[in-house]
PAZA-156925 format. One record per residue: x, y negated, z negated of N, C-alpha, C, O in turn; residue in one letter. Coordinates in steps of 0.05 Angstrom, whole numbers, padded with zeros to 5 digits, always signed. Layout:
N
XYZXYZXYZXYZa
...
% end
This chain:
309
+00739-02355+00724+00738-02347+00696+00714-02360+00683+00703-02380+00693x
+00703-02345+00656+00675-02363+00650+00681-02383+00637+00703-02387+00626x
+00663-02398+00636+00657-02423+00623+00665-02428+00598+00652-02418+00580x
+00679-02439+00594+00686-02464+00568+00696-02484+00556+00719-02491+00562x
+00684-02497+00539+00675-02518+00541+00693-02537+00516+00709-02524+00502x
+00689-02565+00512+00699-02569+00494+00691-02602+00490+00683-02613+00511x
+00692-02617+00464+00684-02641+00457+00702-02663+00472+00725-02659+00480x
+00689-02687+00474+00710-02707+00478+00711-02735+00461+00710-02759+00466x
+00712-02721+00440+00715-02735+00412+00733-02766+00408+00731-02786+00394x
+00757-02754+00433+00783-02784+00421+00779-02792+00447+00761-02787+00462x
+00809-02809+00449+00812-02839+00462+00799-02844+00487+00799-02829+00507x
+00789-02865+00483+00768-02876+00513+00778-02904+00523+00765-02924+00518x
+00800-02904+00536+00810-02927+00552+00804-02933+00572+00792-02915+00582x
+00806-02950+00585+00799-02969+00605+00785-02944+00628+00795-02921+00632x
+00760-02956+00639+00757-02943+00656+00771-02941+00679+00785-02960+00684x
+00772-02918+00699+00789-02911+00717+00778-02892+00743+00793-02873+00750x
+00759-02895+00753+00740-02869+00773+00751-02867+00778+00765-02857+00760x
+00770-02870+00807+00784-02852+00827+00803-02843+00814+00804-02819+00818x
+00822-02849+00798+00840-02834+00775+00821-02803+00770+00826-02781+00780x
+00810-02808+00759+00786-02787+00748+00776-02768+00759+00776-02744+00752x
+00764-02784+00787+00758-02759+00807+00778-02748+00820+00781-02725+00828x
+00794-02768+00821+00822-02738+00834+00838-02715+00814+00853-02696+00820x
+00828-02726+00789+00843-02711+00775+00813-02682+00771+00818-02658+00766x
+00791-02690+00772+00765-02673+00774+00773-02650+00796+00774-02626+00790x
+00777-02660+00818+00780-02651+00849+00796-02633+00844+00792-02611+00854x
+00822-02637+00825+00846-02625+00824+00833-02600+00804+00839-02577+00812x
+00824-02600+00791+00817-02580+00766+00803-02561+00777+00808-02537+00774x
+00775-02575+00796+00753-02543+00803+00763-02547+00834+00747-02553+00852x
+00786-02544+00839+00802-02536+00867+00814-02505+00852+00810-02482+00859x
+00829-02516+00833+00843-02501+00813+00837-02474+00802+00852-02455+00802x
+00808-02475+00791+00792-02464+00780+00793-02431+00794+00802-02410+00788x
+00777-02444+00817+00770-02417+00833+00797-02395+00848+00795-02374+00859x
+00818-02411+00843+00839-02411+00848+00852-02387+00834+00865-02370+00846x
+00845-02389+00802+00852-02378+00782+00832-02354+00782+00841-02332+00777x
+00804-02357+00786+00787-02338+00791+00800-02315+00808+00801-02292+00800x
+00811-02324+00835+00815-02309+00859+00840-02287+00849+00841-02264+00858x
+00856-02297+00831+00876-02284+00817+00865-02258+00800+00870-02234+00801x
+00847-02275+00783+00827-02248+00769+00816-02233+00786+00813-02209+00782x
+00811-02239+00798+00796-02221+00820+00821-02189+00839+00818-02165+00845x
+00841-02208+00841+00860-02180+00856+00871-02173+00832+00878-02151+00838x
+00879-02177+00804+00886-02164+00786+00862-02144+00781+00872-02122+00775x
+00827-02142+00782+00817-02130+00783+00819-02110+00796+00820-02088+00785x
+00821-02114+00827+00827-02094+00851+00848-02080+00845+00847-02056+00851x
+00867-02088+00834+00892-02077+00827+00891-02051+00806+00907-02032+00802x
+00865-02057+00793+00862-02030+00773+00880-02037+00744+00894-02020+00733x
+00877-02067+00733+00887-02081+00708+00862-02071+00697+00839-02070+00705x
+00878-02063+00671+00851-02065+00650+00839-02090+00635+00854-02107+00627x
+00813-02092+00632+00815-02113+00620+00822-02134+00598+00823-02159+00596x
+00828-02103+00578+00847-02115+00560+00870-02129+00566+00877-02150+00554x
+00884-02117+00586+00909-02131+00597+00905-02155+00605+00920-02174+00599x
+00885-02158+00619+00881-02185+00632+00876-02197+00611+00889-02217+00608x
+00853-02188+00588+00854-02214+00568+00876-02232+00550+00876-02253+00537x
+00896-02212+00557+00912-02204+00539+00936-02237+00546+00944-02256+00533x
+00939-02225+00577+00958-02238+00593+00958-02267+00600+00975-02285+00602x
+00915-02267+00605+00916-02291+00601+00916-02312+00586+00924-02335+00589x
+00901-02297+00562+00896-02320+00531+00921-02330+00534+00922-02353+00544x
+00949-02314+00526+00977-02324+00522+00984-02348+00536+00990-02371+00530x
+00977-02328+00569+00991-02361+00587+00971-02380+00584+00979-02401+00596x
+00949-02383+00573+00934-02406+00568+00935-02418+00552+00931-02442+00554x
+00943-02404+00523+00951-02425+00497+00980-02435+00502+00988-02456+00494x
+00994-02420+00514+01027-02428+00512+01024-02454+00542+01044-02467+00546x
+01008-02457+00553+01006-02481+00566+00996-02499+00557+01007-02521+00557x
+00965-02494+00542+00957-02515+00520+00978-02528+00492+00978-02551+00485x
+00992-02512+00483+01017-02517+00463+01023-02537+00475+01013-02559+00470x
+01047-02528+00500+01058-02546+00507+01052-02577+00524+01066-02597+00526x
+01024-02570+00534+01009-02600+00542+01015-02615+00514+01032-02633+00510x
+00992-02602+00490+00995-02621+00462+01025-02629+00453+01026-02652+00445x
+01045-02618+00453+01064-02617+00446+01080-02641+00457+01094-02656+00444x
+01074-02645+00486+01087-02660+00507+01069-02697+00506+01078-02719+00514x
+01043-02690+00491+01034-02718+00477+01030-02732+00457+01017-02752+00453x
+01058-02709+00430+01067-02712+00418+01037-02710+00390+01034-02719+00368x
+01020-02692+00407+00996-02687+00380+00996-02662+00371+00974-02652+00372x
+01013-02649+00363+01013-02618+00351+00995-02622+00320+00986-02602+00309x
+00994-02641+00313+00979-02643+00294+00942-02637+00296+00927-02632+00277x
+00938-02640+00326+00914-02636+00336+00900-02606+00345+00879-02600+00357x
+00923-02591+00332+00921-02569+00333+00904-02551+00308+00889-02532+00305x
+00917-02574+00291+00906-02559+00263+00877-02563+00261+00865-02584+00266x
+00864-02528+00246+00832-02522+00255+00828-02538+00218+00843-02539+00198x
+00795-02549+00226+00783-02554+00205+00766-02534+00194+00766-02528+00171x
+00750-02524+00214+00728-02506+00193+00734-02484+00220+00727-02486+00244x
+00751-02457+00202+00745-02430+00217+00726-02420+00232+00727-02409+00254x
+00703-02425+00214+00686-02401+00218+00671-02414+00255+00663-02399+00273x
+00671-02443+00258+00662-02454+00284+00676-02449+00299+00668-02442+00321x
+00702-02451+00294+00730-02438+00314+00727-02399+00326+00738-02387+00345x
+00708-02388+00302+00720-02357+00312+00694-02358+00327+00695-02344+00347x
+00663-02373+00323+00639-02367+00339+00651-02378+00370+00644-02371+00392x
+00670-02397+00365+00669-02410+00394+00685-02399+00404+00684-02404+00428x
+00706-02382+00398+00724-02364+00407+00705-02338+00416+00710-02329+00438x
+00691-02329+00406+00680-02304+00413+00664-02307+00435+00669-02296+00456x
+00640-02325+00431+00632-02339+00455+00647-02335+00486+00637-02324+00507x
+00677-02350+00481+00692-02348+00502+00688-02311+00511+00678-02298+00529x
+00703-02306+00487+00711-02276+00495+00688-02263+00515+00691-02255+00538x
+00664-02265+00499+00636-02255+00515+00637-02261+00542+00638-02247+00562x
+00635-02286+00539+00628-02298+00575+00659-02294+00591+00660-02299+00615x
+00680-02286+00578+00700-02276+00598+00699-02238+00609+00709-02226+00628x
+00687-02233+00591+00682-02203+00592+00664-02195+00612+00670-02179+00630x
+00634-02209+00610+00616-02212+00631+00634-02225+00661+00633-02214+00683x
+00645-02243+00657+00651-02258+00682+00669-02231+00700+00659-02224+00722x
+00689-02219+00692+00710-02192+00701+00684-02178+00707+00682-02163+00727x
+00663-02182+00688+00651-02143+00703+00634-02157+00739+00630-02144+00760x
+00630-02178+00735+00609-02189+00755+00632-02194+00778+00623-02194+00801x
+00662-02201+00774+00684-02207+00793+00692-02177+00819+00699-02177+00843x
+00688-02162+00804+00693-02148+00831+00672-02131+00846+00676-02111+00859x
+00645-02144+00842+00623-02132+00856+00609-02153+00873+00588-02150+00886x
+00628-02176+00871+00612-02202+00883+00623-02224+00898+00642-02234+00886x
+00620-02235+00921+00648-02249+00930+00649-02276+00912+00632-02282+00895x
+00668-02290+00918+00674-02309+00902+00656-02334+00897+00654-02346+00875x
+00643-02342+00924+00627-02369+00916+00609-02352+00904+00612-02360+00881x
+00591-02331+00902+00571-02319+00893+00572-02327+00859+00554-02337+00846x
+00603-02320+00850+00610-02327+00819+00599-02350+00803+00595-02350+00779x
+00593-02377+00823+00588-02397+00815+00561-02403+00802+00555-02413+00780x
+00545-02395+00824+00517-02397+00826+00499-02396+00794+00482-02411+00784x
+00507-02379+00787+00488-02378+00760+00502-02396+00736+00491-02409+00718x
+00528-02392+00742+00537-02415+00720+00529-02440+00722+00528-02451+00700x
+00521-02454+00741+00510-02478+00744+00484-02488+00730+00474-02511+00727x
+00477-02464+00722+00452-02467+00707+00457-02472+00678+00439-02470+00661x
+00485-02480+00671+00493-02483+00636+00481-02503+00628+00469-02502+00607x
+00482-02539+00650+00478-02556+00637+00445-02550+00632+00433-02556+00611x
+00433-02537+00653+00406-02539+00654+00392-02522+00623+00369-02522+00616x
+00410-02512+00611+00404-02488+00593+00404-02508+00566+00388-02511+00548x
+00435-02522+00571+00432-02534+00540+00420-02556+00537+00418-02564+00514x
+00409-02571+00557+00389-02584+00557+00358-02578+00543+00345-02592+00527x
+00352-02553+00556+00330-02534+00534+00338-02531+00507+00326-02533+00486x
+00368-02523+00514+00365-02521+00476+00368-02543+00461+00367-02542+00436x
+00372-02569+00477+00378-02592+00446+00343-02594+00457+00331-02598+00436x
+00331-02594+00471+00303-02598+00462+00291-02581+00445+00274-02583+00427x
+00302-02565+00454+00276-02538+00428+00296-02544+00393+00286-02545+00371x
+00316-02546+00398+00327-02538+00379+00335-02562+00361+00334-02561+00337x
+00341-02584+00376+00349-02618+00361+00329-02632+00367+00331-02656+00368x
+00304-02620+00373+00287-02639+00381+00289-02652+00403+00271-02667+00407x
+00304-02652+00417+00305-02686+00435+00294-02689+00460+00297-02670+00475x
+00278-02713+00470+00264-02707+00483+00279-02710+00515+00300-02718+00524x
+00249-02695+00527+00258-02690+00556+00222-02689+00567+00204-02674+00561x
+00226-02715+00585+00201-02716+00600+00198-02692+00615+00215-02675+00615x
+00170-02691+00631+00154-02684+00650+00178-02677+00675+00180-02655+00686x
+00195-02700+00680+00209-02701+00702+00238-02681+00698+00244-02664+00715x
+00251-02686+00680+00269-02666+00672+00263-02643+00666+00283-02630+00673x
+00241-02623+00653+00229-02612+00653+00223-02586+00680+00220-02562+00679x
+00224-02606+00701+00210-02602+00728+00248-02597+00740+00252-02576+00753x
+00266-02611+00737+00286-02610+00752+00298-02585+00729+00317-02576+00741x
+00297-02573+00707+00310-02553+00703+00295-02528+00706+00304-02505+00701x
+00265-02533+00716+00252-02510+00737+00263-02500+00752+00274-02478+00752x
+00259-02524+00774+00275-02529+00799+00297-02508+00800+00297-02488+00814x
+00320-02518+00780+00347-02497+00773+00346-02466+00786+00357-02453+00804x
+00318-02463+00759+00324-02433+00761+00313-02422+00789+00322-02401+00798x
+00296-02435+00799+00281-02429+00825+00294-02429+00850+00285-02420+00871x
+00324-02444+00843+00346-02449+00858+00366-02418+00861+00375-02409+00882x
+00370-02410+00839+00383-02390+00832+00369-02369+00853+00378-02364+00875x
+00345-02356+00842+00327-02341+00852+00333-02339+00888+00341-02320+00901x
+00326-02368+00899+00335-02369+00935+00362-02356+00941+00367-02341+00960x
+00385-02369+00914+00409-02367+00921+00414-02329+00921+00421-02313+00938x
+00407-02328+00896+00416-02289+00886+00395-02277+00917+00404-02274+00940x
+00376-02275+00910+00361-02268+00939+00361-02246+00941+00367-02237+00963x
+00354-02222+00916+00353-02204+00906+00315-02193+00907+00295-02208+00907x
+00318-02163+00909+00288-02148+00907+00294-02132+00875+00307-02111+00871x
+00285-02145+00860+00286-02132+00822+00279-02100+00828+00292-02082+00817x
+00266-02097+00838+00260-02063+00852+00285-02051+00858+00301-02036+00847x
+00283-02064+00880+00315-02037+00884+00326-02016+00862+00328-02019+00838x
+00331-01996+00876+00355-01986+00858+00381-01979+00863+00394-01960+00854x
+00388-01997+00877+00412-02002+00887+00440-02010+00868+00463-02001+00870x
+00427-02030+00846+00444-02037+00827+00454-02070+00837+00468-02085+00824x
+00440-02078+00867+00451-02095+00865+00447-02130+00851+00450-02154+00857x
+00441-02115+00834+00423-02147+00812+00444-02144+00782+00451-02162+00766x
+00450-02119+00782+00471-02113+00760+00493-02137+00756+00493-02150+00735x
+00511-02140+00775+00526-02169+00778+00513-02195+00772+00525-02215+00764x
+00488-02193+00775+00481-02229+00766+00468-02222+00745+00453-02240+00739x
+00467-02201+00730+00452-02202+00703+00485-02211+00676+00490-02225+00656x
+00501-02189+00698+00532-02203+00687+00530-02236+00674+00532-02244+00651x
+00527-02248+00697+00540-02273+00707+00514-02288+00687+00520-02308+00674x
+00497-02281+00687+00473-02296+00663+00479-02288+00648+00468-02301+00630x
+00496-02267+00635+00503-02265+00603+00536-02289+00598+00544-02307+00583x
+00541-02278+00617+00563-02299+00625+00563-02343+00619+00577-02360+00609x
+00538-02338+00636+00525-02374+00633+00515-02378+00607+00518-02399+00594x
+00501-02353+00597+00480-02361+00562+00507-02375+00546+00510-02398+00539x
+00527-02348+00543+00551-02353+00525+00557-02377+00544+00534-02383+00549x
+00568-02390+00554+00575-02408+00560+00561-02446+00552+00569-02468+00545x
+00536-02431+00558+00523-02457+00547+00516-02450+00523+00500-02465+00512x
+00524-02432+00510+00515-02427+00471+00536-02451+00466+00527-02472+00457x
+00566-02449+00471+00591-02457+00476+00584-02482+00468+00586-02494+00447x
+00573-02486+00498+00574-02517+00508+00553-02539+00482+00556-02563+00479x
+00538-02527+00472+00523-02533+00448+00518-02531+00433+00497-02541+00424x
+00541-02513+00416+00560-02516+00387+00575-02535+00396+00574-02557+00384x
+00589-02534+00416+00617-02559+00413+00597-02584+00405+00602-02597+00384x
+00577-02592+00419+00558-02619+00407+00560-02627+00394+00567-02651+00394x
+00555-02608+00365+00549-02607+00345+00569-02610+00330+00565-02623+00310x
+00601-02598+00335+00620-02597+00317+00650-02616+00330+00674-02613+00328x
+00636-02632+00342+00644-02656+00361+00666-02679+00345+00687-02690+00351x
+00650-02678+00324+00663-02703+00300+00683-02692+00280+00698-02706+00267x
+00682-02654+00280+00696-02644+00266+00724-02630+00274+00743-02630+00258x
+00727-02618+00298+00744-02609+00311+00757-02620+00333+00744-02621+00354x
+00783-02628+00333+00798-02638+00357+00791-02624+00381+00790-02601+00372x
+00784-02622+00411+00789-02618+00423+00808-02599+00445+00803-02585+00464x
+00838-02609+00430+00857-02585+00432+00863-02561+00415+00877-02542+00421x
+00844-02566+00385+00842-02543+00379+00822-02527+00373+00823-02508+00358x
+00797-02536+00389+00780-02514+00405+00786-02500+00426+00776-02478+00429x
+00809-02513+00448+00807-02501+00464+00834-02486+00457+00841-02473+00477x
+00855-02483+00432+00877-02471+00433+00856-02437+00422+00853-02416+00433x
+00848-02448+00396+00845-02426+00382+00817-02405+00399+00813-02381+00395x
+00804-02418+00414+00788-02398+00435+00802-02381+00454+00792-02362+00466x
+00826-02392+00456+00844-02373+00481+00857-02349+00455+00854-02325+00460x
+00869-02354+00432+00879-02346+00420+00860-02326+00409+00870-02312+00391x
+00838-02320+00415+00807-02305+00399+00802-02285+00431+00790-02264+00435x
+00815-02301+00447+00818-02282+00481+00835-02264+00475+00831-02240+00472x
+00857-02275+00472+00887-02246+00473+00881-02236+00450+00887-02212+00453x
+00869-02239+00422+00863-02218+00401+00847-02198+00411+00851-02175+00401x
+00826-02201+00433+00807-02184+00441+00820-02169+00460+00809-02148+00464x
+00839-02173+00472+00857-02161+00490+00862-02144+00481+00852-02121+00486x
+00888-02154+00457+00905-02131+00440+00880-02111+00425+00886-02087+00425x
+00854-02119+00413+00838-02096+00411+00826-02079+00429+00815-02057+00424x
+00830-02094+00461+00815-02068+00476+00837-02047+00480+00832-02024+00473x
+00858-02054+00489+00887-02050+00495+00888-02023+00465+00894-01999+00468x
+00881-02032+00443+00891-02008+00419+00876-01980+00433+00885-01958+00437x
+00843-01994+00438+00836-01966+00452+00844-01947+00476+00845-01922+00477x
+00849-01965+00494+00853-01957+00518+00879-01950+00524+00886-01937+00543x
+00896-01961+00506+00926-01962+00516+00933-01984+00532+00916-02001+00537x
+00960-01986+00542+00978-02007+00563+00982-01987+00579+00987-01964+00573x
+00980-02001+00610+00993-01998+00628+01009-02003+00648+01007-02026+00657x
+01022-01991+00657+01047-02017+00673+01027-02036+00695+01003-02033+00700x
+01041-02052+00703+01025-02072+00717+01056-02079+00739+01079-02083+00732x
+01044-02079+00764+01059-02096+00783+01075-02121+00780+01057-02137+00773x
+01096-02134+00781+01094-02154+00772+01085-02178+00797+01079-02201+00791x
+01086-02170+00820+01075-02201+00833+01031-02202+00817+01019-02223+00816x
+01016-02173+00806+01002-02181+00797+01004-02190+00767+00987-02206+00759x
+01027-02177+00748+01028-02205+00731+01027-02227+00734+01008-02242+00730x
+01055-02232+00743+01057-02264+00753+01035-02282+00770+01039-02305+00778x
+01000-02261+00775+00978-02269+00785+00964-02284+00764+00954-02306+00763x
+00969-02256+00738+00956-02268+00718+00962-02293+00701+00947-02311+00694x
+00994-02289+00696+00994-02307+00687+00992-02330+00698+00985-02349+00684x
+01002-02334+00733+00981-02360+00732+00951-02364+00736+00944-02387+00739x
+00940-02352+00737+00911-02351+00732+00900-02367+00702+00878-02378+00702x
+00915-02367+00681+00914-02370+00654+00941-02395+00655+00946-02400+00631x
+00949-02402+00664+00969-02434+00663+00950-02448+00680+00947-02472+00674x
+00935-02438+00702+00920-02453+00715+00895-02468+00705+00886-02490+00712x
+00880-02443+00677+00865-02457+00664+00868-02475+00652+00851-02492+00650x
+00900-02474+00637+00910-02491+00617+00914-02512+00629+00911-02531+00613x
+00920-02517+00648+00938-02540+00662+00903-02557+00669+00900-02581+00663x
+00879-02541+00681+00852-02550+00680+00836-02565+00656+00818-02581+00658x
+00845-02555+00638+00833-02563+00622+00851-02590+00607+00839-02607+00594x
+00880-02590+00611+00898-02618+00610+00887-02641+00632+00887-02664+00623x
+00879-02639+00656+00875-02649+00666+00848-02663+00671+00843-02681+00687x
+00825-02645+00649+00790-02650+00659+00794-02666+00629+00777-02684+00629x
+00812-02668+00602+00808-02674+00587+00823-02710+00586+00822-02727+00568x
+00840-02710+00618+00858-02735+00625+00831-02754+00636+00826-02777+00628x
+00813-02736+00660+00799-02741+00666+00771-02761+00655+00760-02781+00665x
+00766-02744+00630+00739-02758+00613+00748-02780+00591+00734-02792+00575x
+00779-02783+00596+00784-02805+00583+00780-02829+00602+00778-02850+00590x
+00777-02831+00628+00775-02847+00640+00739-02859+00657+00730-02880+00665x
+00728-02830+00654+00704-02841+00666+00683-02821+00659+00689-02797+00661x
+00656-02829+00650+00633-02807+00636+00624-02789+00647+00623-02788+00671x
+00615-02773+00632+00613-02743+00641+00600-02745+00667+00608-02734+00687x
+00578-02761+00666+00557-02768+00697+00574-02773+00714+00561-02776+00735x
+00601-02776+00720+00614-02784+00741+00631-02767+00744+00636-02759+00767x
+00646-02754+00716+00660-02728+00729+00659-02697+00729+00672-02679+00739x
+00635-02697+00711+00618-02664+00716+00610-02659+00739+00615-02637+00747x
+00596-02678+00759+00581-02666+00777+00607-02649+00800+00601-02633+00818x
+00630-02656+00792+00655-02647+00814+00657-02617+00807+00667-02600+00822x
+00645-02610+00778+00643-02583+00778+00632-02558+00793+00633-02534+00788x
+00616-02575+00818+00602-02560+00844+00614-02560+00870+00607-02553+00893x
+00633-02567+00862+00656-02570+00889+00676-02538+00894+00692-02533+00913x
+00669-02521+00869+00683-02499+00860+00665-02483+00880+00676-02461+00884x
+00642-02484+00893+00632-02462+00909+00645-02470+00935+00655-02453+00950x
+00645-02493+00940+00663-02493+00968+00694-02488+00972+00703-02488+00996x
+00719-02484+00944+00730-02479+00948+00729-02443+00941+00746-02432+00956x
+00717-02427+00927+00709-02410+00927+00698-02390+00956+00702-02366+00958x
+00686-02405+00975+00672-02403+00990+00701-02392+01018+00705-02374+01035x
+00721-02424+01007+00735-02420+01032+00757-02387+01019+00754-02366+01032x
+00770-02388+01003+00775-02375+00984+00772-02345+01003+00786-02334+01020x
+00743-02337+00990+00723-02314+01004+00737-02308+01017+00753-02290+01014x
+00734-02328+01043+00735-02324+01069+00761-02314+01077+00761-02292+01089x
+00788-02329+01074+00808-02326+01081+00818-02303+01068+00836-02291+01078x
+00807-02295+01044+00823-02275+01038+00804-02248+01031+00812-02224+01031x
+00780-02258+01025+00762-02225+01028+00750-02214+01053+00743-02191+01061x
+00749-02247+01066+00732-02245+01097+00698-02247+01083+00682-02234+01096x
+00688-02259+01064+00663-02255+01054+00649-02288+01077+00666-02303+01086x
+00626-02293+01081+00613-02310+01096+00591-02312+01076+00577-02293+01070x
+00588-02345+01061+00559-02351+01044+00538-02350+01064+00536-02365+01084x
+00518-02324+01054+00490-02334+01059+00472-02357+01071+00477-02380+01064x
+00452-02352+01089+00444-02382+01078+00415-02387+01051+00399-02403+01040x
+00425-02362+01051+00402-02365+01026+00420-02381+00998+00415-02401+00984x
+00444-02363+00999+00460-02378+00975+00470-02413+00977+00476-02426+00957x
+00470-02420+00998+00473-02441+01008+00450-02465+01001+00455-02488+00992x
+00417-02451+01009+00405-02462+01005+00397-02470+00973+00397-02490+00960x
+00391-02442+00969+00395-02439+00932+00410-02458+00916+00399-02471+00898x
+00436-02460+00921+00457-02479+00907+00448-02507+00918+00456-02526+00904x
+00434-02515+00937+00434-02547+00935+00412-02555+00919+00411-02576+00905x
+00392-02535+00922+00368-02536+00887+00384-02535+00871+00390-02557+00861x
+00397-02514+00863+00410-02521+00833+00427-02545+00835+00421-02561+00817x
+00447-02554+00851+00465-02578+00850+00442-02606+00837+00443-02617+00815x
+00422-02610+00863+00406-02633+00854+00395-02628+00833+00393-02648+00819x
+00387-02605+00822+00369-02602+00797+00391-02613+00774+00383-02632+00761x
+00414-02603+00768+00441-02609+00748+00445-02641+00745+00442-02654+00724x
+00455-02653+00774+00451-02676+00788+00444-02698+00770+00456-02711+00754x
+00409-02696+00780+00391-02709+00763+00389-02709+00732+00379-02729+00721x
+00399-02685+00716+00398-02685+00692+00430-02697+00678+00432-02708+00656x
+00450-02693+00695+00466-02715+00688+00468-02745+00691+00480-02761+00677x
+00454-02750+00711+00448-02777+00705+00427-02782+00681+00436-02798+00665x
+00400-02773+00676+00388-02779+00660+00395-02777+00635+00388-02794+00619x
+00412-02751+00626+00415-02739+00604+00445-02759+00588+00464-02744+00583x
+00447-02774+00584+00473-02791+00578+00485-02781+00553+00508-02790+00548x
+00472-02761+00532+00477-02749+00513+00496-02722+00526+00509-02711+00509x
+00497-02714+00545+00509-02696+00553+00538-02706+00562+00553-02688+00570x
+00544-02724+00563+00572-02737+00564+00586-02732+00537+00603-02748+00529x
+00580-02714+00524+00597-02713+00494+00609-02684+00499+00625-02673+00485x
+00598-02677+00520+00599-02639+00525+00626-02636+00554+00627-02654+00571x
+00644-02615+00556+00653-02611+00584+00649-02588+00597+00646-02567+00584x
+00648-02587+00629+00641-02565+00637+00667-02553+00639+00688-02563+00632x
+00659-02519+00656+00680-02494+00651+00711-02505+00644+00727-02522+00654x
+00713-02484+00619+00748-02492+00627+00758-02460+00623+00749-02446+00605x
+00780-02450+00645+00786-02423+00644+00804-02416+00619+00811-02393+00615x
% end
């Protein structure tokens, strides 16, 4: 599912790594997990309204009840709308792109360009907040995109269409890192759980509007019961990446967000029969090291989180 993101504004207790990373491990195991779900509800011939529809729900009614269960429903309540419906729409976008690019592409393929978020909003707090970024960082979010390029391993000529899918998946990453750098910004103003309630809740509105055009249609239920956990899986991800950064900084538990192409990868395999490239292979360890390095350097980027479904 695409990318989103959210502040980590409250409590910072005692540090805890291996707490952290297992609970990291647990999330982008998860992740692709929830992807693979979207993916045969696709094959299945769901519309996408339905799917948005199906999953916003099971994603806020799991978020509810996480907040609910830590006794902060109060953390729910939005301060300023109008940052809540851009970061909601945001979502919507990069979930819309993510479905069209899901069934033309195998699964680790999905990853590849999203990886390029941190590298993106890094450009934009430089161009945009000023802030600086040597020669060296500079060079490692080159690197990124030069990474991509090995990995996609595409001829722009063709007319095949087969570049169509990763133009997806880069409208997909922009919205994602637009996301990832408003939340920055509105960090001090908005709880956390209710960025990420009211962006799922801006998902199933977009549902029920594609749905007015298109109509409902029946749906299988072992592929409901796909979707909806596809969308408890986000929720339950994003309970757990937000247990996670209470215990240890983003430099220690973002980078686990690249662990999602190898479970993706195995994913593929067992159930589409797809085999990574070694171009994509090669590609992704440029982008990994390029991300890598800018989380360690970038220590301002510990206020930001990566994908949450």
């Amino acid at each position: 599912m695409p990318s989103s993101l959210f502040p980590l504004s409250f409590l910072r207790p005692n540090r805890n790594y291996p707490l952290a990373a297992s609970l990291a491990v647990l999330v982008f195991a998860g992740w692709p997990v929830s992807d693979a779900f979207l993916k045969m509800a696709r094959e299945a011939g769901v519309p996408q309204g339905e799917i948005l529809l199906i999953c916003g729900v099971a994603s806020m009614a799991t978020l509810f009840v996480f907040t609910a269960a830590r006794g902060m429903l109060d953390h729910l309540k939005p301060n300023r709308w109008r940052g809540l419906v851009l970061l909601g729409l945001l979502q919507l976008a990069g979930f819309v792109y993510w479905m069209a690019a899901l069934l033309r592409l195998p699964l680790a393929n999905m990853y590849i360009v999203s990886f390029l978020a941190p590298l993106v909003v890094a450009c934009f707090s430089s161009v945009i907040l000023k802030e600086s970024l040597d020669w060296k960082r500079w060079a490692a979010i080159a690197m990124g995109f030069v990474g991509v390029i090995f990995a996609v391993n595409l001829h722009l000529s063709q007319n095949d269409g087969s570049w169509l899918p990763y133009l997806f998946l880069f409208g997909n990453m922009l919205a994602s890192a637009t996301q990832m750098f408003l939340l920055r910004l509105v960090s001090d103003k908005e709880k956390s759980e209710s960025t990420a309630f009211y962006s799922r809740l801006i998902l199933a509105m977009g549902g029920i509007l594609l749905c007015s055009f298109t109509g409902f249609t029946s749906i299988n239920p072992s592929v409901f019961l796909a979707l909806c956990s596809s969308g408890v899986l986000g929720g339950i991800g994003w309970a757990l990446l937000a247990e996670a950064y209470k215990y240890a900084p983003a430099a220690a538990v973002a980078p686990f967000q690249y662990t999602q192409i190898i479970w993706g990868a195995l994913l593929g395999y067992f159930i589409w029969g797809d085999l990574p490239t070694p171009h994509l292979l090669f590609g992704s360890a440029i982008i990994i090291a390029s991300a890598l390095y800018l989380f360690q350097q970038e220590k301002r980027i510990s206020r930001t989180m990566p994908r949450i479904d």
